[in-house]
C-alpha positions as CSV (number, residue, x, y, z in Angstrom):
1,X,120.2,203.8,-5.0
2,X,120.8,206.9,-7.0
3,X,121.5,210.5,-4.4
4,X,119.8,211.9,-7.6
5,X,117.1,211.1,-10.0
6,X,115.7,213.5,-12.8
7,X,112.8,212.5,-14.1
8,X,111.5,214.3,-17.5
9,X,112.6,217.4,-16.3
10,X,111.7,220.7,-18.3
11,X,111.1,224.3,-18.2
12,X,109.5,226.9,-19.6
13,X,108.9,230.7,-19.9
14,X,106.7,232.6,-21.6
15,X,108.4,234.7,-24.0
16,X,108.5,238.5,-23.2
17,X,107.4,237.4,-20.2
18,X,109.0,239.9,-17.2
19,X,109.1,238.9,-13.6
20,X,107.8,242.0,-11.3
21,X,106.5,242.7,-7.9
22,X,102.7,243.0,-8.3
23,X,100.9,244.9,-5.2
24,X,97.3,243.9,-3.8
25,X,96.3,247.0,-4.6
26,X,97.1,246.3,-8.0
27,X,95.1,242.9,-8.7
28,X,92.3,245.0,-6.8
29,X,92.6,247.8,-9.5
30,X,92.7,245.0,-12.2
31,X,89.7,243.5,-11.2
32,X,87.7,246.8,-11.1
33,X,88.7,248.3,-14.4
34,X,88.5,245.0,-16.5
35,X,87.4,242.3,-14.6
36,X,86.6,240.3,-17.8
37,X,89.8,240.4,-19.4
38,X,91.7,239.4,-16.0
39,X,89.7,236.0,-16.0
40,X,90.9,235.6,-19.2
41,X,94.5,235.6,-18.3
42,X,94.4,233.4,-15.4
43,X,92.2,230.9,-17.6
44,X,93.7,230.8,-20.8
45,X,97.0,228.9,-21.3
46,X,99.9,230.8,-23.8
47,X,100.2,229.4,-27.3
48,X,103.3,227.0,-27.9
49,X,104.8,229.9,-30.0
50,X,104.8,231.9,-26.3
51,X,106.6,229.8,-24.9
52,X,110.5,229.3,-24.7
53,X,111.7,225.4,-23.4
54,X,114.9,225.9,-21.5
55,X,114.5,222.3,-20.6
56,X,112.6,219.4,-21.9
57,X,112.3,215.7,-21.1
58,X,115.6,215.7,-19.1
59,X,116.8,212.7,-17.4
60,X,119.1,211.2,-16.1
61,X,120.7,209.4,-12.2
62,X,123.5,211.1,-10.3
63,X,125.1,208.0,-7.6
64,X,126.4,208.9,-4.0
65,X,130.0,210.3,-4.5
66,X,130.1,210.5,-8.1
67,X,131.6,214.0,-9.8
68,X,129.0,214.7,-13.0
69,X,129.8,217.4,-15.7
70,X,127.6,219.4,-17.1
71,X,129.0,220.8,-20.8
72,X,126.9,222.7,-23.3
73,X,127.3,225.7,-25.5
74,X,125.8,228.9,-23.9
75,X,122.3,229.1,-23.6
76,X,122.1,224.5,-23.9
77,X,120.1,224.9,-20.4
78,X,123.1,224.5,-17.9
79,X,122.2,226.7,-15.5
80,X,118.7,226.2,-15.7
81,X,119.1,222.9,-14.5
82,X,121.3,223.7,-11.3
83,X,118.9,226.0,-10.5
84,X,116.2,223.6,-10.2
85,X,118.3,221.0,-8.8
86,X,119.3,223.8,-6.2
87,X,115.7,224.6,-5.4
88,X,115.8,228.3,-6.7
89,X,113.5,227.9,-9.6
90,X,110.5,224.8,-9.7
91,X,110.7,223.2,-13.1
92,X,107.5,223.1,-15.3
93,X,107.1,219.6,-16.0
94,X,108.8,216.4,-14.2
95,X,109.8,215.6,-11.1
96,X,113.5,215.3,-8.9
97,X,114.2,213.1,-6.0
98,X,117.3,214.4,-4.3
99,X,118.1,212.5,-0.7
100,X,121.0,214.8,1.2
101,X,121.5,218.4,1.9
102,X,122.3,220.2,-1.0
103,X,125.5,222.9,-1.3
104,X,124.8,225.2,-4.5
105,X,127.4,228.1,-5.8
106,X,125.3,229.3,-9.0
107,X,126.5,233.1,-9.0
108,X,128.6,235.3,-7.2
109,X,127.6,235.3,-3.6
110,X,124.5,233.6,-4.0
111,X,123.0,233.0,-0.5
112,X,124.8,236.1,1.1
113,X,123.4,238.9,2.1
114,X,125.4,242.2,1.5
115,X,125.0,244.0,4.4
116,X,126.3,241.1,6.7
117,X,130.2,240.7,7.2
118,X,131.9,237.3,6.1
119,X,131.8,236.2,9.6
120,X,127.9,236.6,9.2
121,X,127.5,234.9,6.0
122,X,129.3,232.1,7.2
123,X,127.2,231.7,10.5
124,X,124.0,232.1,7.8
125,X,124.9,230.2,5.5
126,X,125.6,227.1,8.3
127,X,122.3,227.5,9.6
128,X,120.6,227.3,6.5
129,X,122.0,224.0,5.5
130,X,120.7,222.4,8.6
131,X,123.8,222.6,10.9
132,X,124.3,223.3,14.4
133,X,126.3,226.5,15.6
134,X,129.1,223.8,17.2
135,X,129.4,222.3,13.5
136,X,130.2,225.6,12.0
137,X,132.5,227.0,14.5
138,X,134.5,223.7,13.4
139,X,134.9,224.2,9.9
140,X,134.9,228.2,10.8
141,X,138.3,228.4,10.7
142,X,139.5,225.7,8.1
143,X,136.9,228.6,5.4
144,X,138.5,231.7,6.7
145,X,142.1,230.2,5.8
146,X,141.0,228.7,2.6
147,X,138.9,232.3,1.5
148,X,142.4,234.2,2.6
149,X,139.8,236.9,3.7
150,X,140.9,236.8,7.1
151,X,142.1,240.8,7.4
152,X,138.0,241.3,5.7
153,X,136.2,238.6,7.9
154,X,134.4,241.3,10.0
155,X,133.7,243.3,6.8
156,X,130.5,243.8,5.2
157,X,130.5,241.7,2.0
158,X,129.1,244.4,-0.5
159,X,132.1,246.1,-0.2
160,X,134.5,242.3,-1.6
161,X,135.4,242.7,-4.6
162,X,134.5,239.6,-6.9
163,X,137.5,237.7,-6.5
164,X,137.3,237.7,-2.6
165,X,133.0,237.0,-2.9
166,X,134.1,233.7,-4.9
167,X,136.5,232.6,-2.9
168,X,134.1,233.2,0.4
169,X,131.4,231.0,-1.5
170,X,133.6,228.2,-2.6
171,X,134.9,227.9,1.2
172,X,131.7,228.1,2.5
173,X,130.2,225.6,0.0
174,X,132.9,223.1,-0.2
175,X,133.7,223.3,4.1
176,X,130.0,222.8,5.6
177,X,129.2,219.6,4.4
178,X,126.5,219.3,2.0
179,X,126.0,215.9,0.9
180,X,125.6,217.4,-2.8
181,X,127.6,220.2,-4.0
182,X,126.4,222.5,-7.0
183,X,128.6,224.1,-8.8
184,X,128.0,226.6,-11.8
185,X,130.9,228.6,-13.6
186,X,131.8,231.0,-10.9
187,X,135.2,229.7,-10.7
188,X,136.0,231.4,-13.8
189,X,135.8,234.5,-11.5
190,X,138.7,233.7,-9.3
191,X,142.6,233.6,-10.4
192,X,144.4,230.9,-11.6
193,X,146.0,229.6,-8.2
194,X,142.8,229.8,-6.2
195,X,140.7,227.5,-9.2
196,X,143.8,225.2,-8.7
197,X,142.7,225.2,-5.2
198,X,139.5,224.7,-5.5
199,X,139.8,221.9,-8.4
200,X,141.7,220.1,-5.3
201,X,139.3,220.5,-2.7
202,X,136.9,219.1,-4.8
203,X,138.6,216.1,-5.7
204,X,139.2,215.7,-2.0
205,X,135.5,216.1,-1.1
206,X,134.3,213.5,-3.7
207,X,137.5,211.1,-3.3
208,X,138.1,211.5,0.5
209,X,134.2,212.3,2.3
210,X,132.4,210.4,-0.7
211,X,130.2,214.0,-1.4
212,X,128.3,214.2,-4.5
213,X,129.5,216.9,-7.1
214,X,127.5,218.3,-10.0
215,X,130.3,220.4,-12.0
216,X,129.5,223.1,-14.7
217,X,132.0,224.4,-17.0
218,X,133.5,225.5,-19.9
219,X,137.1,224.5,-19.1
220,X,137.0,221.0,-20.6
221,X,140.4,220.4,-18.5
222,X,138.9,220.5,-15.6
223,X,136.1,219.0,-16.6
224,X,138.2,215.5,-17.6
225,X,140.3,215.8,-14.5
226,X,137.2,215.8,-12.3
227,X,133.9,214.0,-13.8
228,X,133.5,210.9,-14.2
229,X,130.7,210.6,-16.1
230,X,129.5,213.5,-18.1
231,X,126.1,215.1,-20.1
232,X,125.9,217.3,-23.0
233,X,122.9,219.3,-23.0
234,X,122.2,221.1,-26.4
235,X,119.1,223.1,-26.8
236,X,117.8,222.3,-23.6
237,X,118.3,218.3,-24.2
238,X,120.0,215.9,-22.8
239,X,122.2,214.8,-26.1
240,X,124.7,212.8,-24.5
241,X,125.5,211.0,-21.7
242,X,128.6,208.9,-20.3
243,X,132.5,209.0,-20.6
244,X,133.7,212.2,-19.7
245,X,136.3,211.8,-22.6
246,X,133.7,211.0,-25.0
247,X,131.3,213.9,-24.2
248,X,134.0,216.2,-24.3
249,X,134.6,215.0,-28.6
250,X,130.6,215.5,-29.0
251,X,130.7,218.7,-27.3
252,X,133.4,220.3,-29.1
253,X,132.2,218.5,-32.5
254,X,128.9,219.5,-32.2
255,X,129.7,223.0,-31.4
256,X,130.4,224.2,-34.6
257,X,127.8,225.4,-37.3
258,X,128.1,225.8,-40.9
259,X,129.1,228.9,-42.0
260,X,129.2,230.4,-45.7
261,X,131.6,233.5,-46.3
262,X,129.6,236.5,-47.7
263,X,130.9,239.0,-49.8
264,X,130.0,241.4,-47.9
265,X,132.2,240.4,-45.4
266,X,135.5,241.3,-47.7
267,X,136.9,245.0,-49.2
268,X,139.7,245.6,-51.6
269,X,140.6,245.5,-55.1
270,X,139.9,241.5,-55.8
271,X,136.3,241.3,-54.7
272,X,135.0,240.8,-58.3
273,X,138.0,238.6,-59.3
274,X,138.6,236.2,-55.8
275,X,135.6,235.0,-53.7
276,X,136.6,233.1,-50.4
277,X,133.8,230.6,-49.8
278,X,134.4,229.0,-46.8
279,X,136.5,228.9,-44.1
280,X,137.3,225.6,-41.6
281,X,139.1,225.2,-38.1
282,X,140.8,222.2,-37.6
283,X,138.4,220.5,-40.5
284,X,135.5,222.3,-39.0
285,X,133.2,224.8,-40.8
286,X,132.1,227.1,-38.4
287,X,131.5,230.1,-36.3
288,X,132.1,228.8,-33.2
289,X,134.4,225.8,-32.2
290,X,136.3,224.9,-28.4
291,X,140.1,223.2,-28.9
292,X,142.2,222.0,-26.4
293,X,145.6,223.7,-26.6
294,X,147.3,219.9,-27.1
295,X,145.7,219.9,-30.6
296,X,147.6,221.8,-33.3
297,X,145.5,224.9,-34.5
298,X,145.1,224.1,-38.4
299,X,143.5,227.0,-40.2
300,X,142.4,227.4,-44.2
301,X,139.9,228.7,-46.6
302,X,138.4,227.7,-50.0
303,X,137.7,230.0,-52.5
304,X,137.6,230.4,-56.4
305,X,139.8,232.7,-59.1
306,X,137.9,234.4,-61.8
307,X,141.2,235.0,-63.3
308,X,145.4,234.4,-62.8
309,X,146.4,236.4,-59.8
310,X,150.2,236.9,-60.1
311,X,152.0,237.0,-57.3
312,X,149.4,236.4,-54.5
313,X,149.6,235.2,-50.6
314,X,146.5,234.5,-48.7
315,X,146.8,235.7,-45.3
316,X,145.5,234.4,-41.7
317,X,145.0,236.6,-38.9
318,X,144.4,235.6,-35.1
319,X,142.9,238.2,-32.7
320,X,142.3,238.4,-29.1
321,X,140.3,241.4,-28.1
322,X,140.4,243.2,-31.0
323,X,144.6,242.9,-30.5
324,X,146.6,241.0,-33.9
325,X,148.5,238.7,-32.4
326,X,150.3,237.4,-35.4
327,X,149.1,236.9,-39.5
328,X,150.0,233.6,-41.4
329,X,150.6,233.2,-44.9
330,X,150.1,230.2,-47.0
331,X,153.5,230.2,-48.9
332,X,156.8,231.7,-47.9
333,X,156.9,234.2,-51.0
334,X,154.2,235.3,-53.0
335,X,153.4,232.9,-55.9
336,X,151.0,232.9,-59.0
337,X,147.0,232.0,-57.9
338,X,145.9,230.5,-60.8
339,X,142.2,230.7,-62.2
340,X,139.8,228.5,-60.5
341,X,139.2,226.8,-57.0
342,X,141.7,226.6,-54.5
343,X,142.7,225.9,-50.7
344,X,144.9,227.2,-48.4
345,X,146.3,226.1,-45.2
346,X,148.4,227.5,-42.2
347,X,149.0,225.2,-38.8
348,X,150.0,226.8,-35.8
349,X,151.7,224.5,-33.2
350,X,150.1,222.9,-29.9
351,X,150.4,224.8,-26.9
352,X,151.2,228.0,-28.7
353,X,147.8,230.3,-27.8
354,X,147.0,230.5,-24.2
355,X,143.1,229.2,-23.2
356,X,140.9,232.5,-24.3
357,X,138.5,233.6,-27.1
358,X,139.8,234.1,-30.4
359,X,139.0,235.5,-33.7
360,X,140.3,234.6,-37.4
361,X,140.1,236.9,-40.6
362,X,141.2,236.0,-43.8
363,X,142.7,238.3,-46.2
364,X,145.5,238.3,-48.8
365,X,147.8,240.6,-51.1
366,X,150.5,240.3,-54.0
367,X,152.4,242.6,-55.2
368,X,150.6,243.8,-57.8
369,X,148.7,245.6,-55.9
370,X,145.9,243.4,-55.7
371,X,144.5,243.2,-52.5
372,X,141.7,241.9,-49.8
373,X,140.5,241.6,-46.6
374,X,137.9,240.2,-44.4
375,X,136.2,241.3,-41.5
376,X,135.7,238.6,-38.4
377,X,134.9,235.7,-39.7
378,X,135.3,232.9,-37.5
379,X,135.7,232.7,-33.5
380,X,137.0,230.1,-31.8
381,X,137.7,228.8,-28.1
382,X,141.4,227.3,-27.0
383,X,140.3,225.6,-23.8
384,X,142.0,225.3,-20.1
385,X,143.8,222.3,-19.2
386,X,144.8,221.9,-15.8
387,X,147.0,218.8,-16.8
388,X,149.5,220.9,-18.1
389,X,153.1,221.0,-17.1
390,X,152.9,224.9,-14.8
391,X,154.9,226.9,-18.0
392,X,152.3,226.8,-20.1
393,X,150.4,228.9,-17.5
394,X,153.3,231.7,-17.4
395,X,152.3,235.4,-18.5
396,X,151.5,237.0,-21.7
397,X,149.3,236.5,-24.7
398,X,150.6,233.7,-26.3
399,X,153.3,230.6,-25.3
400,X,156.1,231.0,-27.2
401,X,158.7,228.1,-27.6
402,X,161.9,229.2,-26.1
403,X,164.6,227.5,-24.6
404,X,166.9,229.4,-21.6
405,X,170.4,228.9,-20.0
406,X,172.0,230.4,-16.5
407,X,175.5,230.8,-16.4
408,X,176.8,231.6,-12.7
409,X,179.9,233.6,-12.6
């Protein structure tokens, strides 16, 4: 029998709609001045154009110890989802049958409250899951070593900074037992050793206590070392479902969009006489497109001469934060463009940019004089991979191929 069953599972919200406090006194002072127009409200229902579904028809079956990923672009209804499943929001439509205790980390210290110390929390936290003070004061000490808060246990959370508030949460999440853990993003909060960490507790969880794990991320990496089955949610629908390996190809080719160059996206002295038209990312027009760093990064553009350009390079560019890292030309010295269409193409090697957010501009010059330049045009995602031999997670902007040698004298 499934732990977990969604059944046609959606959610709305009215659009525009804001969530406030409303007073007694306030309905009271409603129903004096305009008691006709208040009956409206409750009894009329908001047109479908009101309305925003973060969720519709979801379903799906989670089984007792299985690890299932949850991928989707931003804004696909990820969170949404955990959120129901975790009890914080009720959906609008459908039903869920969960059997077991459920563990969520959704945000940064959800379930704490600020003015209690991490000793607190922990004690809280315990008794809202259902546990007896002797079961906490088990695990107590087995969270305070994993968190490495011990020097801040008797401090007021408020005053951790986001790092330390994580790595409280995960502790206290993965430690006290749930039968189902929830897990959002968060983990993208802590450092690189502590997701490590926490990537290995919950392997041990789901492979060694049989726990249930419902995993949302962006790092595909971890999502293949841990899920055994996944779902892609796109526009709040379930758009596939099974092999982790699988979803992870729909989800990064479905991610892109077509995407046409304008010309107002280009200055310089070639604007009338060279027109890029489109630009592609590993065979991918788009503006947005997630690559994991084993894949070579393969850039180029189309466009169109309205006359000969004499010695001409197109130019790539690759930025991180508004920083160049490094511009790519299409020929190693500048060569005639002759009049009509054309492609160009630059490769960068595997493993060379570290996981991050990028952005590409295209450009060229020759040395005529004749020049142009593009603003951003396409951004694109090179993904973590936990897999990965511990160099490719050294220092610095970019993994550059190097070879070393020690000489002891």
């Amino acid at each position: 029998m499934p732990i977990i069953e969604v059944k046609n599972i959606s959610k709305s919200y009215k659009v525009g709609e804001r969530q406030t406090y409303v007073a007694l006194r306030d309905v009271l002072s409603r129903i004096v001045k305009s008691p006709v127009s208040l009956v409206k409200n409750i009894f009329s229902k908001p047109s479908e154009n009101d309305m925003f579904w973060a969720l519709k028809d979801v379903n799906f079956t989670v089984e007792k110890g299985e690890v299932l990923g949850v991928i989707g672009r931003n804004g696909a209804g990820k969170s949404t989802l955990l959120k129901i499943l975790s009890r914080i929001t009720p959906p609008t439509e459908g039903e869920i049958l969960i059997k077991g205790r459920v563990g969520s980390l959704l945000e940064v210290g959800t379930g704490f409250h600020p003015e209690l110390t991490g000793r607190e929390n922990i004690l809280l936290n315990g008794s809202m899951l259902g546990m007896s003070k002797q079961e906490i004061n088990k695990k107590f000490d087995d969270i305070v070593s994993f968190a490495g808060i011990g020097d801040f246990l008797d401090t007021p959370v408020k005053r951790y900074s986001s790092g330390m508030y994580v790595r409280l949460a995960f502790a206290v999440a993965a430690h006290l037992e749930p039968d189902i853990l929830v897990i959002d993003e968060v983990l993208a909060v802590g450092d690189i050793e502590f997701q490590k960490k926490c990537l290995g507790k919950m392997q041990e969880v789901t492979n060694k206590d049989g726990r249930t794990v419902l995993f949302v991320s962006h790092n595909m990496g971890a999502i293949k070392q841990l899920c055994t089955r996944t779902i892609l949610l796109d526009g709040g629908k379930v758009v596939f479902a099974g092999d982790t390996d699988t979803a992870i190809k729909e989800y990064i080719k479905n991610g892109s969009h077509q995407g046409k160059i304008s010309d107002k996206s280009f200055v310089g002295s070639l604007v009338s006489e060279l027109k890029f038209s489109e630009v592609f990312i590993n065979g991918f027009s788009n503006q947005e497109i997630n690559l994991p760093p084993s894949e070579e990064l393969i850039l180029s553009v189309k466009g169109y001469c309205n006359e000969d350009i004499p010695s001409f390079r197109v130019t790539f560019s690759v930025f991180k934060d508004d920083i160049r890292l490094f511009s790519l030309h299409d020929t190693q010295e500048a060569e005639l463009l002759p009049k009509g269409n054309f492609s160009s193409q630059v490769t960068v090697p595997a493993y060379f940019l570290r996981p991050g957010d990028y952005t590409l501009a295209i450009g060229g010059y020759g040395l005529s004089g004749k020049w142009i330049w593009g603003t951003y045009l396409v951004s694109f995602s090179i993904l973590e991979d936990w897999s990965i031999k511990n160099e490719y997670h050294n220092f610095g902007l970019v993994n550059l191929p190097h070879t070393g040698k020690r000489t002891i004298i």
